[in-house]
N, C-alpha and C positions, 0 to 999 in steps of 0.2 A: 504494500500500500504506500503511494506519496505520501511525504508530507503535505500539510495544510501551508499555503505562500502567506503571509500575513493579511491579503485581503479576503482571503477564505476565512479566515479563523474573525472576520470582524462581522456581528451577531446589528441589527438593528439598533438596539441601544448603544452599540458603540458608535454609529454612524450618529448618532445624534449628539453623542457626547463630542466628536470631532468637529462636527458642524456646529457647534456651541462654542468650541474650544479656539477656532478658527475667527470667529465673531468676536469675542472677549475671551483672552485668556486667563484676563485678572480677574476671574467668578473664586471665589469661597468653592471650596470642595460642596459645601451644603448649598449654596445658591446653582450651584451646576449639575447636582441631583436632584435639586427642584425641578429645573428647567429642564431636565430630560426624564422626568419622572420615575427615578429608583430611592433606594436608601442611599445615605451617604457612606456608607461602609461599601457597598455594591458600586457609587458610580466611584468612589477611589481606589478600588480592586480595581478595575476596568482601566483607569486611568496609566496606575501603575505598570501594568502587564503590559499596556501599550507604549510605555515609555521604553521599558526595560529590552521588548520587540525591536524597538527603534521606531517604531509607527509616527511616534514623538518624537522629535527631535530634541527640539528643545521649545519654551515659551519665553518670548521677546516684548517689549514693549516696540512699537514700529513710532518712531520719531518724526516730524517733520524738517528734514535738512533743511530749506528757505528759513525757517524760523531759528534757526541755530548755524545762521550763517554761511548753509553750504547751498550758494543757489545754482550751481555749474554741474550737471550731469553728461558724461560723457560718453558712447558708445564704441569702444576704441574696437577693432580687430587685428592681428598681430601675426606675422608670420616671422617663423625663425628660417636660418641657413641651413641650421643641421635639425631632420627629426629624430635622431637618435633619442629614445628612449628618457637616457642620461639625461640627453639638452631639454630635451620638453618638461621631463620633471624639477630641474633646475629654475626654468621661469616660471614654472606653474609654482614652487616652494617660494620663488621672490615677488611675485604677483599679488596670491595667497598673505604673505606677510606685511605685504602695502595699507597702510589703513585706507585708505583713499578707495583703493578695488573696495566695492559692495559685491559683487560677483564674479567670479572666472569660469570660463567654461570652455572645456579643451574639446573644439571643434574641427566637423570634417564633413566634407569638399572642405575645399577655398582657404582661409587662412588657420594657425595651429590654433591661434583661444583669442576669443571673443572674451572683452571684461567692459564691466560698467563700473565707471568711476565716481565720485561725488566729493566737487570739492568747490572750495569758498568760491574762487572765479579762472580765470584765464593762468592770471600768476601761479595760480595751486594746480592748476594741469601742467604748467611747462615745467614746475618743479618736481611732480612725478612724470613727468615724462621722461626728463633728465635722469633718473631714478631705474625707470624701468626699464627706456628704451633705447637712448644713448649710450650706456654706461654697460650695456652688454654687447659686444659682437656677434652675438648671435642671432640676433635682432634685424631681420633684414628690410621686414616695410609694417610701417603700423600707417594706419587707416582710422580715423577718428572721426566721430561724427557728436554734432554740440544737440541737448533735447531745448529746444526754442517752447517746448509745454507741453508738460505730462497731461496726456488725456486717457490714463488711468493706469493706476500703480495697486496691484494686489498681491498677496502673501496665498491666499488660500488655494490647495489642490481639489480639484473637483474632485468628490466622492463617490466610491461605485454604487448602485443601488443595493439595497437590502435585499437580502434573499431569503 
């Protein structure tokens, strides 16, 4: 017999407790078994098990960058010289440890990783650019692109239905 993949093993009430959880993550264990109707002992079993899965990653407060300064979003794409193994995980460990990157993503066709940056304005993108892209020869064309207006920014994965 297979194992169950983790979205076999997710029962209705977990699909609600995730679609809550995705909504406000800042619920009271007891305010987030109200709202998906069990006990609080059952929806924090539930909770746990799906943390410990990995189901959950983790829970974030999601911030507003413009209000804290960072009004410059940036959609870079990045191709290296060499894709040896080595080199891609090289940039992806100093990309990764950029605060600036919000996202990396080691892509394929066209160029090695696509990253989305988020910083104060022009000045804080040429300083990590200096950073990431300059400053490595392996680096052979980066591709930027500036967001002129976020016309929508979400965190949540759409859920399978319940079965």
């Amino acid at each position: 017999m297979k194992p169950e993949t983790p979205v076999q093993a997710l029962d209705a009430t977990d699909l609600r407790i995730l679609a809550q959880l995705q909504e406000d993550a800042s619920l009271s264990n007891h305010a987030l078994a109200e709202a998906v109707h069990v006990s609080p002992a059952t929806c924090l079993r539930r909770v746990r098990r799906m943390v410990e899965a990995g189901i959950i990653e983790r829970q974030v407060a999601v911030l507003s960058p413009d209000k804290l300064g960072h009004g410059l979003t940036a959609l870079v794409e990045v191709s290296l010289d060499h894709q040896a193994e080595e080199r891609l995980s090289d940039f992806e460990a100093r990309a990764v440890s950029e605060p600036a990157v919000q996202q990396c993503y080691r892509v394929s066709p066209g160029p090695d990783f696509v990253l989305v940056l988020v910083v104060a304005d022009m000045e804080g993108y040429h300083a990590v650019a200096r950073r990431l892209f300059t400053q490595d020869a392996n680096v052979r064309n980066v591709r930027s692109f500036f967001s002129i207006r976020r016309a929508k920014f979400g965190t949540a994965v759409v859920l399978p239905a319940a079965t």
